[in-house]
C-alpha positions as CSV (number, residue, x, y, z in Angstrom):
1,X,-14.7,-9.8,-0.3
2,X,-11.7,-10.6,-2.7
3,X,-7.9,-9.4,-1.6
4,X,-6.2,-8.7,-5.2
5,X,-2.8,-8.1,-4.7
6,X,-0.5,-7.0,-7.6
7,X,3.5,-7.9,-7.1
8,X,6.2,-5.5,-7.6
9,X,9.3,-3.8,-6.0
10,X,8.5,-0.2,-3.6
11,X,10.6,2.8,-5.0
12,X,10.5,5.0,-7.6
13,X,13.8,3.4,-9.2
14,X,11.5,-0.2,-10.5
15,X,8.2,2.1,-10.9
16,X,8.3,1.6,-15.1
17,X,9.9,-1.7,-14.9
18,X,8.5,-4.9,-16.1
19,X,8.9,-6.7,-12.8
20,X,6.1,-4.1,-11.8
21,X,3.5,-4.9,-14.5
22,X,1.7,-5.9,-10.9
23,X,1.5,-2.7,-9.1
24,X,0.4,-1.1,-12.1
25,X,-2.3,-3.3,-12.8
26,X,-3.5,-2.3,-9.1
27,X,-3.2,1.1,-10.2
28,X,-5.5,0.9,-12.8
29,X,-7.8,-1.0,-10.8
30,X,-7.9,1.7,-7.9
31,X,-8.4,4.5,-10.6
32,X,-11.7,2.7,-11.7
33,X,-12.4,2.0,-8.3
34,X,-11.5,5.2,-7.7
35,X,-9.6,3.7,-4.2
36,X,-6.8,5.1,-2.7
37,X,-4.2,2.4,-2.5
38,X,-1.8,4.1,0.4
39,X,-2.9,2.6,3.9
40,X,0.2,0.9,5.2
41,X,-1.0,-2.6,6.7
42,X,0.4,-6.4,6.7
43,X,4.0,-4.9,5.0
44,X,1.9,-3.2,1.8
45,X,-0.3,-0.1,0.7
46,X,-3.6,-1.3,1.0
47,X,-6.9,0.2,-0.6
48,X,-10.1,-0.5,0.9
49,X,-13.3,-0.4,-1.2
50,X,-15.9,-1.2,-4.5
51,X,-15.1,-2.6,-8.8
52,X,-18.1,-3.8,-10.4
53,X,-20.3,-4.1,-7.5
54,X,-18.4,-6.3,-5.6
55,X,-16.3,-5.3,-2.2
56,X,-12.4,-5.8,-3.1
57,X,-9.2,-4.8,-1.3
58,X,-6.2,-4.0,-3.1
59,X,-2.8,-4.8,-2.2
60,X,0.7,-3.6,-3.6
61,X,3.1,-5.6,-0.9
62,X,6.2,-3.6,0.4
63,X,8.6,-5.9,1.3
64,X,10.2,-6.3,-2.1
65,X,9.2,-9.0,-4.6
66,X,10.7,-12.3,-2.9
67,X,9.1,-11.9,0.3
68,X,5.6,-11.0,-1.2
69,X,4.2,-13.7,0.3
70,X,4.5,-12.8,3.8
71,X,2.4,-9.5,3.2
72,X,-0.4,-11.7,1.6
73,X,-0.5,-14.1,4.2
74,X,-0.8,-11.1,7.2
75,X,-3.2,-9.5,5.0
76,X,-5.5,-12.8,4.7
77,X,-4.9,-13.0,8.5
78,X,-5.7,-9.7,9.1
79,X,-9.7,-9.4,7.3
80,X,-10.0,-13.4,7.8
81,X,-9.8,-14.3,4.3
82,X,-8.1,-17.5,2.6
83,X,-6.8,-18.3,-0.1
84,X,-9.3,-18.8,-2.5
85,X,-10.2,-15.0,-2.1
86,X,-6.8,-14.0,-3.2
87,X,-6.8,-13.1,-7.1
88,X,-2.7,-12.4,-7.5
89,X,-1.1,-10.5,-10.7
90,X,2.5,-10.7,-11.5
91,X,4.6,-10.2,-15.1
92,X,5.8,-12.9,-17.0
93,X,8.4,-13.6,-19.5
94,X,7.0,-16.7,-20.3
95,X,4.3,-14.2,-22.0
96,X,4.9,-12.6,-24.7
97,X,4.3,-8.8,-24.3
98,X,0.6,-7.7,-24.2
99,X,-0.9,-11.5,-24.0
100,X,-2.8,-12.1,-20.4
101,X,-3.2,-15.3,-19.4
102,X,-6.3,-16.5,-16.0
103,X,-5.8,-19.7,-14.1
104,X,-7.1,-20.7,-10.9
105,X,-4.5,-22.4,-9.6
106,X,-0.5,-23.7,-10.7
107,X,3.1,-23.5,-10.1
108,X,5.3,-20.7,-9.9
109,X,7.3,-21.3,-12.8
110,X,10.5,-19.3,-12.4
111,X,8.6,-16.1,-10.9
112,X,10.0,-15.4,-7.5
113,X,7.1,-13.5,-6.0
114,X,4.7,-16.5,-7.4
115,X,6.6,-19.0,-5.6
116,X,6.7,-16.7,-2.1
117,X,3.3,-16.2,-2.4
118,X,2.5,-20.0,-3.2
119,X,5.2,-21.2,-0.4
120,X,4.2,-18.9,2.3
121,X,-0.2,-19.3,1.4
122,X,0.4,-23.4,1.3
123,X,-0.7,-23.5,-1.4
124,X,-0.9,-23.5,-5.3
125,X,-4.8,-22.7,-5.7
126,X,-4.4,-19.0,-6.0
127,X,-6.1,-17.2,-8.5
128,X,-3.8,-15.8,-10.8
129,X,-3.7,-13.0,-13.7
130,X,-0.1,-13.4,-15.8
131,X,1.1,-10.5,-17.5
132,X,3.0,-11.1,-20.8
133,X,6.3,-9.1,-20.9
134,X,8.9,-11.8,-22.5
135,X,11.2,-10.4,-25.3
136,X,11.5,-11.5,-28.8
137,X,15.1,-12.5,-28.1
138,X,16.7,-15.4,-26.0
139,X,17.7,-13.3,-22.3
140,X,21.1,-13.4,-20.7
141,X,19.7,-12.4,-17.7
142,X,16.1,-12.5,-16.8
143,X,17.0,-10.3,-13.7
144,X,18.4,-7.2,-15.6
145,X,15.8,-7.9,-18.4
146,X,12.7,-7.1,-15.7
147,X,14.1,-4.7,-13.3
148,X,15.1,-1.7,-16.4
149,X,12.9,0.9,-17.2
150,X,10.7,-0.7,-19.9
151,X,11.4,1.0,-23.4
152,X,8.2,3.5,-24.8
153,X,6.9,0.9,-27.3
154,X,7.0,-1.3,-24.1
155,X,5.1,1.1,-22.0
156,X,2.2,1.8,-24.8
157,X,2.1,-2.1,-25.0
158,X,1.8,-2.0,-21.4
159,X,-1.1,0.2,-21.0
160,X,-3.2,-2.0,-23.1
161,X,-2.7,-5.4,-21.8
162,X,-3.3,-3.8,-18.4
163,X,-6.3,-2.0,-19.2
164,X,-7.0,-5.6,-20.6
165,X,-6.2,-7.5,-17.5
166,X,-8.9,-4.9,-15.8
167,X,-11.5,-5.6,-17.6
168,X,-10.9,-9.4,-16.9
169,X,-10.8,-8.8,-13.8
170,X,-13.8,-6.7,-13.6
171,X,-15.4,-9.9,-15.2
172,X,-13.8,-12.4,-12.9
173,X,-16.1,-10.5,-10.0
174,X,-19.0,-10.3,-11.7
175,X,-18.9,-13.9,-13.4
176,X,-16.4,-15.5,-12.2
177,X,-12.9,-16.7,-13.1
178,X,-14.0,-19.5,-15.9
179,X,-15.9,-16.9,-17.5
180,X,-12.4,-14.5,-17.6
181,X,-10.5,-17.9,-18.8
182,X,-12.8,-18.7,-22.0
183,X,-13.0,-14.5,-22.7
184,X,-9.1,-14.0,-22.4
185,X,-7.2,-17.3,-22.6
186,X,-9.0,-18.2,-25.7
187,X,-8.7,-14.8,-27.3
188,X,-4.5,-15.4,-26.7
189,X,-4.9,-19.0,-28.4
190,X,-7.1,-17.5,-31.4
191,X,-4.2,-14.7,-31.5
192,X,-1.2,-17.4,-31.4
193,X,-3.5,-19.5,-34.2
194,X,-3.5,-16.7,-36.8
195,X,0.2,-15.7,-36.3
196,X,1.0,-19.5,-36.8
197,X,-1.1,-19.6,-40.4
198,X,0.1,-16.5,-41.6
């Protein structure tokens, strides 16, 4: 059984924003699944049930996105899981918008949820799915950048790279997370390649 949790803020005020690239990626997951994500347990909505064969629960953590890590950790406690069944998915501005990036393990960079999550699991062997949202432009503050409404280019952008980040994930549980890496890492590298020689 593998907990995938998506990060994000609860409300309908940061529903469309960047910093919830997370929740919406569980979204798309549960629609496939066709799971109900809405069970409160462990601080979160939690959706109990089958992607590609494999048992999965899905996770959107309700305690805002700094403290996301306390929701994980109950939620490991709770079905006596650890952390190597934890596959976690969080925006990044690091990203540019639309790329995806897989690694099993690393730090949280400047992500606030990542580092909760990392800090309160032990940890920095979590499975991880990074969602590219990062602007063209230098930010004058990250904070205000992620938590507006994203734009309608933004959005269309958005529904690709997540229905992107399904399929990996679809293919991290039947194959595992290397074969996800070479598929989806390398396709961003071939992608960055081209852009250079051009």
């Amino acid at each position: 059984m593998r907990l995938i949790v998506g990060l994000g803020n609860p409300g309908p005020e940061y529903q469309w924003t960047p910093h919830n690239l997370g929740f919406l990626a569980v979204d798309e997951l549960a629609s496939r699944g066709g799971i109900r994500v809405e069970r409160p347990e462990a601080k979160a909505l939690v959706g109990l049930g089958k992607l590609a064969g494999e048992e999965i629960i899905l996770a959107k953590p309700q305690t805002f996105m700094n403290l996301s890590g306390i929701s994980v950790r109950e939620l490991l406690e709770k079905y006596q899981l650890g952390p190597q069944e934890v596959l976690a998915m969080w925006d990044e501005v690091q990203l540019p918008w639309g790329a995806i990036r897989i690694h099993a393990e690393g730090s949280a960079g400047s992500h606030n949820g990542a580092g909760s999550l990392i800090s309160s699991l032990g940890t920095p062997a979590i499975a991880r799915l990074r969602l590219g949202c990062g602007p063209d432009h230098p930010l004058s503050s990250r904070k205000e950048y992620v938590l507006r409404p994203m734009k309608k280019p933004e959005l269309e952008v958005a529904a690709e790279m997540i229905a992107d980040a399904s399929d990996a994930v679809e293919l991290m549980l039947t194959r595992g997370i290397e074969s996800a890496m070479a598929k989806y890492n390398r396709r961003e590298r071939q992608q960055d390649d081209e852009a250079a020689g051009s």
